[in-house]
N, C-alpha and C positions, 0 to 999 in steps of 0.2 A: 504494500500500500504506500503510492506517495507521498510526498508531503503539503501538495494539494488537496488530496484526498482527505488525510487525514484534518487539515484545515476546516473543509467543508463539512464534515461529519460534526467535528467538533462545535462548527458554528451552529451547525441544525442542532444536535444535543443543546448545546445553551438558550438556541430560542425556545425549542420547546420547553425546556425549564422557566425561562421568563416565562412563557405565554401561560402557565402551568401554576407559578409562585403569583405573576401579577394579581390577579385579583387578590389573592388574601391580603397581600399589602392594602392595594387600596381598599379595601371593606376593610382593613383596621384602623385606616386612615379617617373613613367617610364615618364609621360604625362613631370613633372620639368625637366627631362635631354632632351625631346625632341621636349618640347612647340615650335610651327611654326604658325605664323598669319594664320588667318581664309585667306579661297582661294573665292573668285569672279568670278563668271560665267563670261567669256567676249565672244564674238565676235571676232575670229580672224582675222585678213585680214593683206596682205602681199603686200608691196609696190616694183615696180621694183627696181630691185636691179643687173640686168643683168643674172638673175639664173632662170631656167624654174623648178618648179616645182620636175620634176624629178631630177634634178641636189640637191635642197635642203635635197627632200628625202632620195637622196643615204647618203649626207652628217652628215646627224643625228646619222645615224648607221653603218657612215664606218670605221671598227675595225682598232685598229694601234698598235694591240699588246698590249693592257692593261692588266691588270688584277684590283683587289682589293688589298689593301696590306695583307688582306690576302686573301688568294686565294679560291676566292667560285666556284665549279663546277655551269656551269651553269643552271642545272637542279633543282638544290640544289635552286638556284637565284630565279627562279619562282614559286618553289612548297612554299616558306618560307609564313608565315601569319604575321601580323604585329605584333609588339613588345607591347599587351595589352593582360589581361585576359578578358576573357569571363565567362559567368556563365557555370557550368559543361555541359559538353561532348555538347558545340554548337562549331560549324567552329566559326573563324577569317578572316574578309576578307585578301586577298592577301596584300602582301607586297607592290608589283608594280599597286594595285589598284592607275588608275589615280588620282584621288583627293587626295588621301593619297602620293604618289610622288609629288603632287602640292604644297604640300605645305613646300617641302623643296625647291621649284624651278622649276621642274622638269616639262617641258612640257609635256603633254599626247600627243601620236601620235597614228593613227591607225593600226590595222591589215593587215599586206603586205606582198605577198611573200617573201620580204629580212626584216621583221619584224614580224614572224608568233605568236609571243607572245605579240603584243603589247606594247613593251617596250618604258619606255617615251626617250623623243630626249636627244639623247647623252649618249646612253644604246648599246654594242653591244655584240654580241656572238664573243669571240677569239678563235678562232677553233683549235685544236691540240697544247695549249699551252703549253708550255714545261717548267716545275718547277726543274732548278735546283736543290733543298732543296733536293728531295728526287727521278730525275730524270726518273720523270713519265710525261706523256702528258693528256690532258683531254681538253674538252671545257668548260669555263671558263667566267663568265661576267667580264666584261669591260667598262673601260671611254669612249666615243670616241670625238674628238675637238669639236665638238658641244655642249656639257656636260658645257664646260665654253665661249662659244663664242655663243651663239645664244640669243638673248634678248627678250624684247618686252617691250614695251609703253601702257600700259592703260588707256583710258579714257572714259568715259561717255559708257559704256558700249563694247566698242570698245578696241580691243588688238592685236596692231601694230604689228606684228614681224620683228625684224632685224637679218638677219641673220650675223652673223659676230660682233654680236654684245653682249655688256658685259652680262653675266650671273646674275641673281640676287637669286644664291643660295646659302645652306648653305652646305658644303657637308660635315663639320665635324659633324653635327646635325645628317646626312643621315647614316653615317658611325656609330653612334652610335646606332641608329634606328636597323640599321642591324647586329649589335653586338646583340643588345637585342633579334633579333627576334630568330636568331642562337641558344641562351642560351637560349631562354624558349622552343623553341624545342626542345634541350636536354635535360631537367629536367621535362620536363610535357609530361607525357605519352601518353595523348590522342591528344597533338599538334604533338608528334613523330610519333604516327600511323597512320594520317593523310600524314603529309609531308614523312614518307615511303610509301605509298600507290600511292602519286605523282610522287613521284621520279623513285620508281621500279615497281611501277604496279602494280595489284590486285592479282596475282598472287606468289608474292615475297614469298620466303619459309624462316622460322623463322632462318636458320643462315646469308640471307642475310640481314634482321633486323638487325640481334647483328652486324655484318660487317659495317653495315651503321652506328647504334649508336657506334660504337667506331670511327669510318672516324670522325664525327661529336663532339665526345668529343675530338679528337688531333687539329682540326680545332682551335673549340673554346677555348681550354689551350693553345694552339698558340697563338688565337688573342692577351687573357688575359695578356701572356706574355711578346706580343711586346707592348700593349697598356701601362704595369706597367715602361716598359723599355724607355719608349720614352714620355710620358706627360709632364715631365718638359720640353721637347722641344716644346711644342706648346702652348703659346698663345692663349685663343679666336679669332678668325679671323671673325666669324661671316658672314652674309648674304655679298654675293657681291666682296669677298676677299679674297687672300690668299699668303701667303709670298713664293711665286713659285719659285724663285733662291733656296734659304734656303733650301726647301722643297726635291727637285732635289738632291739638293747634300748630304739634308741627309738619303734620300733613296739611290743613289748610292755609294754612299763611307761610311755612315754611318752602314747603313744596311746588305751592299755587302760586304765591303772589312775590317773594322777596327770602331768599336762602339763608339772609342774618338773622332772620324769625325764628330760626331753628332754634332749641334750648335743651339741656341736657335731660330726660325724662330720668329724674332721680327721684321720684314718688312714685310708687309701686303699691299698688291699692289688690286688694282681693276683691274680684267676680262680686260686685254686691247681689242678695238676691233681693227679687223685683214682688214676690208675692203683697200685695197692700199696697205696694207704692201709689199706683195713680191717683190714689186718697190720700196723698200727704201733700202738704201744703207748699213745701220745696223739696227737693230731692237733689242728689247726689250727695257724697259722705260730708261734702263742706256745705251742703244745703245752698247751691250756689241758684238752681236755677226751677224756676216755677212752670213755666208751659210745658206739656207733654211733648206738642210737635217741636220746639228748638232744645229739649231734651234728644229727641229719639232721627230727626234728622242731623242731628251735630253728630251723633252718635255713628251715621250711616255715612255719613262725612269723615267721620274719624279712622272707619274701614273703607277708608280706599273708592266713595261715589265722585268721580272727576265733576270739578263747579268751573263754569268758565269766567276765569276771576282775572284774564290778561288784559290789562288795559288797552292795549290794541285792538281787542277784539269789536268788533262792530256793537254797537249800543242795544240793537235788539237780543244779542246771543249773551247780552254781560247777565250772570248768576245762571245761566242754564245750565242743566243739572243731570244726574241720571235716579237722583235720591226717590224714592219713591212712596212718595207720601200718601197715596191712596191707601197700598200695607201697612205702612206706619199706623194709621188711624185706624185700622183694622185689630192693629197688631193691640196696641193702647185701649180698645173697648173690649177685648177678648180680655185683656188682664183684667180691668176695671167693671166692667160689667155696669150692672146697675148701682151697687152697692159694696162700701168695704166687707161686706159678708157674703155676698154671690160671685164677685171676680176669684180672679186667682190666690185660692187659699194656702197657707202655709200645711206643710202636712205633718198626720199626728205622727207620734211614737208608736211604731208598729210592737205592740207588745210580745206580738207571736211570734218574732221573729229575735228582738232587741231585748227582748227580757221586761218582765212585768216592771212596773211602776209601783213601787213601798207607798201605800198612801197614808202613814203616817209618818215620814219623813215629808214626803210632798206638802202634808199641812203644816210641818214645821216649816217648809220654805214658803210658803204661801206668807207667812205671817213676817220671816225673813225679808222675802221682795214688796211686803207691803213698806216694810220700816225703810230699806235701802237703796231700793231701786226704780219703785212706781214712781218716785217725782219727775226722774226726768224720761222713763221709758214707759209712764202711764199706768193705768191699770190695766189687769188682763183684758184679751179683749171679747171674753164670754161674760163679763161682769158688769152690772149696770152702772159702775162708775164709769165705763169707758164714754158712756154714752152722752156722759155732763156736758153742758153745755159750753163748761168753760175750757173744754179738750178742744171743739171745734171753731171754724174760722170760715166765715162766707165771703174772706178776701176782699169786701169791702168794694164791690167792683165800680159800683158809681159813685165813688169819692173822686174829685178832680186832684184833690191832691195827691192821692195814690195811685192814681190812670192820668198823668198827662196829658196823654196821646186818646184819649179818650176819645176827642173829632176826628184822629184820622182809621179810626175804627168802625166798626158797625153798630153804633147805638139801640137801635131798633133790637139787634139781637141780643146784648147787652141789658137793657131794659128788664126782658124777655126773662132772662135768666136770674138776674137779681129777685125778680119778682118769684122765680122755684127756690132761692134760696139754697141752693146747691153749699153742700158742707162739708171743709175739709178739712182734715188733724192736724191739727197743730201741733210740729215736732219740734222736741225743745235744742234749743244751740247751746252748746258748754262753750265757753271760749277758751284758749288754747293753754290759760295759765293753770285754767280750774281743772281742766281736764288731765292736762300733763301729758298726751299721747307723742307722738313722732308729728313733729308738727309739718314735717316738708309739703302736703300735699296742699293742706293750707294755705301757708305762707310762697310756695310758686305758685297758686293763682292769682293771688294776693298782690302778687308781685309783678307777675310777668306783663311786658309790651309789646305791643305789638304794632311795625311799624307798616300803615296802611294807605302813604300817600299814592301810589298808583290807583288806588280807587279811589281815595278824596279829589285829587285830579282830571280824574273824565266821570261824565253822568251816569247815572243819577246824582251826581253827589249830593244834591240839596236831602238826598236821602240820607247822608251819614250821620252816623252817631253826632249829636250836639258837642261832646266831650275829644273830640280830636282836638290836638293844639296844633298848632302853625307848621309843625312838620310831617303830620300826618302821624304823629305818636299816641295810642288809646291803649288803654287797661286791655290787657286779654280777655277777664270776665267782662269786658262791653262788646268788645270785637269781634266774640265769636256769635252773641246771640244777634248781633247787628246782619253778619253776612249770613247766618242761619232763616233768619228771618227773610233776607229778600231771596233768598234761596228755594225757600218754601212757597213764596210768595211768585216766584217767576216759571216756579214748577203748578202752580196752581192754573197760571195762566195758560202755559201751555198745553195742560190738559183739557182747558174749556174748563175748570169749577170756576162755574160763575162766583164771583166775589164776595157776593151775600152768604156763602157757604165755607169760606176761608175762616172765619172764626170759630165756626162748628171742628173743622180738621185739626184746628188749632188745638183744641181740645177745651174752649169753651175759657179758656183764659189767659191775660195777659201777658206780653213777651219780655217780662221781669227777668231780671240777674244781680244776681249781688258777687261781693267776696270776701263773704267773712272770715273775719281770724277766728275759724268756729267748726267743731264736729256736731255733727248733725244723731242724735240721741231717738232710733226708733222704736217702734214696738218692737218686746222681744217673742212674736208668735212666728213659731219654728226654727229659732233660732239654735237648737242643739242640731240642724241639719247642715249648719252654715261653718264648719273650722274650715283653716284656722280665723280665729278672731283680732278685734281690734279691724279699724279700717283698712290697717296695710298688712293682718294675717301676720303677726309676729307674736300671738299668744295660742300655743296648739289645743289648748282644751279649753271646755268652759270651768273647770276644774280649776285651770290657773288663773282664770280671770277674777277670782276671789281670793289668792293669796297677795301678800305684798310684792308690789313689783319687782323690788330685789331677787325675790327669790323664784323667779321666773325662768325657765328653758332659756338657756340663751343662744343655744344653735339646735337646730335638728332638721329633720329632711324633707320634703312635701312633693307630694307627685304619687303618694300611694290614697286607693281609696277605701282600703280597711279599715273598719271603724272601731275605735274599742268605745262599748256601751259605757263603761265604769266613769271613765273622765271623760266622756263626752266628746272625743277628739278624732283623729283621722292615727292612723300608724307613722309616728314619725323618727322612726328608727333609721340606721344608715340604709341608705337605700341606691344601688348600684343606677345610672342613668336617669335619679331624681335630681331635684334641686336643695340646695343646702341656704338654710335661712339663717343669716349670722344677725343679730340686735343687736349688735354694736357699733355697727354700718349707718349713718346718716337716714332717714327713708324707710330702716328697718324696726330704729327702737320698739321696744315693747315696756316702756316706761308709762306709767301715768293707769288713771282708771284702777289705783290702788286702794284694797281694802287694808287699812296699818294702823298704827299707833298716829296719835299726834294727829297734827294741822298741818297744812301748806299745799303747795302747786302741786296735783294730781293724786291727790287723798282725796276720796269719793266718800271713805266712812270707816268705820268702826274696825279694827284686826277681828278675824272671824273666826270662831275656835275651829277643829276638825268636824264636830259634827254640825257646828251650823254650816261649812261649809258644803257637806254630801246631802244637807235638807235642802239648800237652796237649789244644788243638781238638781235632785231627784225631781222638785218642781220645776226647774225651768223645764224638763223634758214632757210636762203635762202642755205647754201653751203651742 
C-alpha cells in the first residue's frame, strides 16, 4: 500500500470519525445554552374554576396579535426540527414535539379544529399579520395570554391545572431553542431540504428553494442582529419570570421608535395570576394602570404586535397595529364575566388529591388572618365583610376632576354607566418603606423616560401627552398608556367599530396610569396555587412568608412543578437545567413583608410562634 493510499484511507477514517463525534459535540454545546429539567408524566385534572371546558380551550389559543420578536411565518413554526444534530441524513423530531415544549413549560394540548397543528397552550396562529419593517402580511406564530397565565400543581402523580394561573416557564430558554433551530436549518442542507419540503410541498421547483433559503438567511441575520443589539439589556430571568414593564417599553419605544429607550430589564416579577382581576380597581403588582384595554393591548405590544410608530410613515398608517382588540375584549369579559363571583375563579384545595384541610387549625388561622392580614388583603371573599361598602369604589366617573378628558370621551355612554353604578375593589397600596419588598420594579417605572420626540414632531401631535417637555422627554408610566391608547384607538378605526363603541372595548373605563412608589396588596383567594411569592417570586413557600425575613431561603431552584402540600410551595431543590434564584441580587431581594419582633420598614406585624404559623397555612389553603 502507498503512501497515497495510505493518506486517503487515513483521511476517510478521520472524516468519518468527525462526521460520527460531530454531533455529540455540538448537542453538548447546544444541550449548555438550552438544559431544561427532565418532564414527569402526570395526570391532568382541572378543578372548577367557573370555565366549561370549551371556554379554556378557546382561551389557550386565542391570538391577540402577537408575533415572535422576530417574526416567524407560521408554517416556517411547525415545519422547524429541534435545535440538535442527528447522525447523517436521519429526520429531527419537530420543534413543537410535546415533550420537547414541556420542558420549557409548555403544556401539550390536543388536535382541534381551532388547533389543527397541535400547538402546546399558549401557541397561536396570527393570521394576516402585518410587518411594518418591510410592509408585507403573512401568518405568523404567536404568544397568546395563556402562554404566561395558565399553571399547574403536581403531585403524586396528579397535575392540577389552574387556569389563570402563574406560568412556570422559561421562555428566554425557548426563544433560544428557536434561534438554534432556525440556524441549523440554514447551514445544514439536508435539515433545509426537509423543512422546504414542509413548508412548500413536494413539488417546490428549485428557484423557490433559493427564494426560501435567502427568506430564511435575512430572518436569521435579523435575529442575530437584534439579539447582539439588545443582550446587555436582559438579565437571566429564568423559569417562572420576567421583568414585563421593562420588557414593554423596551420593545415599544426601544425597538419602535429611538434605541436609547432601551433600559436594563432588572425587575423580574412572577406570572401574576389574573383570577379576580378585572374587578380590581388598578392592576399590575405597582397598581400602575386602570383600563383593561391599555392593560391587555400594552401587554400584546409587549409580545412582539409590530405598531407603526416611524415618523416617516405617512399620517394615515401612524399607530397601525396588528394588536387585536376584538380578543382582547373577549379575552377581558371571559375572565370578568358579570361579577367578581361568576368570572374567572380562583381554584379550591383539591383535598383528594393534596391532603384534607385540619379544620381546626384552619379556624385558628381564620382568627390569625382576621388580626394580621385582612387590613390590607381584605376579608375572605365568601364573607359578608367583603361585600362592605367601604371595600368598593365606583371610580367616580363623572367627576371633572378625576376625568379631564371627560369631553373628549363618550358622555352619553358615560352617563349611562355611572347611573348602573358598576363596583370595583379597592386594592390597598403599601408604599415601599412600609412594605420593605425589593423595590426595583417600582422604582424603574417610577423612574424611567422615555424619549418620544419623533412622534411629538409629526401628527397627531396635538394628541400627545400634555406632560412632554421641550425635548420630547415623558414618564414611561404616561408614555406607554399615551401610545396604547391611540393604538387601540386607530385599531378600532380600522376595523369599522364605530366610535360610540370604543369605550365599551375599552372596558367601560378611563385610560388612567399612575407610578407609584407602591405594591399593590390583593385578595388572597387561591393564593396557595401561586409560588413562589412576593411580586418578584423570591419567597418559595407560603410557609416563609410568615417567618422573619432574615430567616428566609436565600437561594434555591425554580422550574420544577412538584408541589409539596406541607409548606405550600413548589420543589425547590437543586435542580439540573432549572433556574437558580439568589436574594441577594438587586431585583431579587426577599426582604420586607416580615412577621418579627419590633417596629420599622417592612415589619407587617407581630413574630408568629410555630403553630400560629401552620394555622394560618392550613387556612390560607381554605380561600
Amino acid at each position: 500500500m502507498n503512501t497515497v493510499t495510505k493518506w486517503v484511507i487515513g483521511a476517510a477514517i478521520a472524516l468519518l470519525a468527525l462526521v460520527a463525534i460531530a454531533p455529540f459535540a455540538v448537542n453538548a454545546w447546544i444541550d449548555s445554552k438550552i438544559k431544561v429539567p427532565p418532564v414527569e408524566p402526570v395526570e391532568v385534572v382541572w378543578v372548577d374554576q367557573n370555565w366549561t371546558p370549551e371556554e379554556w380551550q378557546w382561551w389557550y389559543h386565542a391570538p391577540q396579535g402577537s408575533a415572535f420578536e422576530a417574526v416567524i411565518p407560521y408554517d416556517w413554526f411547525v415545519a422547524l426540527e429541534q435545535p440538535k444534530l442527528a447522525p447523517l441524513l436521519q429526520a429531527v423530531p419537530p420543534l413543537i414535539d410535546p415533550t420537547f415544549m414541556a420542558g420549557f413549560g409548555f403544556f401539550p394540548d390536543s388536535k382541534r379544529p381551532d388547533n389543527p397543528d397541535a400547538l402546546p397552550v399558549g401557541f397561536a396562529k396570527s393570521e394576516n399579520f402585518w410587518n411594518p419593517a418591510d410592509n408585507k402580511t403573512n401568518d405568523v406564530i404567536g404568544f397568546t395570554c395563556a402562554a404566561c397565565h395558565t399553571g399547574q400543581i403536581n403531585f403524586q402523580g396528579k397535575g392540577i391545572r389552574t387556569e389563570g394561573g402563574p406560568a412556570v416557564t422559561d421562555v428566554n430558554k425557548f426563544k433560544t431553542a428557536t434561534g438554534l433551530a432556525l440556524f441549523l436549518t440554514q447551514i445544514d442542507p439536508f435539515r433545509f431540504n426537509r423543512f422546504a419540503q414542509n413548508v412548500l410541498g413536494d413539488n417546490a421547483t428549485p428557484d423557490a428553494k433559493v427564494a426560501l433559503k435567502a427568506e430564511l438567511k435575512t430572518l436569521v441575520d435579523g435575529a442575530k442582529e437584534q439579539q447582539a443589539l439588545t443582550k446587555e439589556f436582559y438579565p437571566p430571568e429564568g423559569f417562572s419570570r420576567l421583568d414585563a414593564l421593562d420588557r414593554i417599553n423596551n420593545f415599544v419605544f426601544g425597538a419602535q421608535v429611538d434605541l436609547d429607550n432601551y433600559r436594563v430589564a432588572d425587575a423580574p416579577v412572577s406570572y401574576p395570576h389574573i383570577w379576580s382581576s378585572p374587578w380590581f380597581d388598578w392592576v399590575q403588582y405597582n397598581g400602575s394602570v386602570m383600563q383593561p384595554m391599555t392593560r391587555n393591548a400594552g401587554e400584546a405590544m409587549g409580545v412582539f404586535s409590530r405598531v407603526q410608530l416611524d415618523p416617516n410613515a405617512p399620517e394615515e398608517e401612524r399607530y397601525r397595529s396588528n394588536v387585536d382588540v376584538v380578543n382582547l375584549y373577549k379575552i377581558e369579559n371571559l375572565i370578568a364575566k358579570d361579577s367578581i363571583f361568576t368570572g374567572l375563579a380562583a381554584p379550591h384545595w383539591p383535598e383528594e388529591i393534596l391532603g384534607t384541610i385540619d379544620p381546626d387549625k384552619a379556624a385558628q388561622g381564620k382568627e390569625l388572618y382576621q388580626k394580621n392580614c385582612q387590613q390590607c388583603h381584605l376579608p375572605p371573599m365568601d364573607s359578608a365583610q367583603f361585600m362592605a361598602d367601604e371595600n368598593w369604589t365606583t371610580l367616580a366617573y363623572m367627576d371633572p376632576n378625576y376625568l379631564p378628558t371627560l369631553e373628549k370621551m363618550n358622555p352619553d355612554y358615560y352617563q349611562a354607566l355611572a347611573e348602573q353604578n358598576p363596583r370595583y375593589l379597592k386594592v390597598a397600596m403599601k408604599n415601599l418603606y412600609d412594605i420593605g419588598t425589593d423595590p426595583t420594579t417600582a422604582k424603574n417605572w417610577y423612574e424611567s423616560t422615555i424619549n418620544m420626540k419623533t412622534l411629538m414632531d409629526q401628527p397627531p401631535s396635538e394628541q400627545g401627552p400634555e406632560y412632554f417637555d421641550e425635548h420630547g422627554i415623558v414618564r414611561a408610566g404616561q408614555a406607554l398608556p399615551f401610545v396604547v391608547k391611540q393604538t387601540a384607538n386607530k385599531r378600532y378605526e380600522d376595523l369599522g367599530i364605530p366610535p360610540e363603541q370604543w369605550d365599551k372595548y375599552d372596558g367601560g373605563r378611563p385610560n388612567l396610569a399612575r407610578t407609584p412608589l407602591a405594591y399593590k396588596a390583593r385578595p388572597l383567594n387561591g393564593i396557595w396555587a401561586t409560588p413562589p411569592f412576593l411580586h418578584n417570586g423570591s419567597v418559595p413557600s407560603l410557609y416563609e412568608m410568615l417567618v422573619p425575613a432574615a430567616e428566609r431561603t436565600k437561594t434555591f431552584y425554580v422550574g420544577s412543578k412538584e408541589f409539596d402540600p406541607t409548606v405550600v410551595g413548589y420543589d425547590t431543590s437543586e435542580l439540573p437545567g432549572g433556574s437558580l434564584v439568589d436574594t441577594s441580587l438587586p431585583g431579587n431581594f426577599n426582604t420586607g413583608h416580615s412577621f418579627e419582633a419590633g417596629i420599622g420598614p417592612g415589619i407587617i406585624g407581630p413574630e408568629l410562634s410555630e403553630e400560629e404559623r401552620w394555622a394560618l397555612v392550613e387556612y390560607l389553603k381554605t380561600l
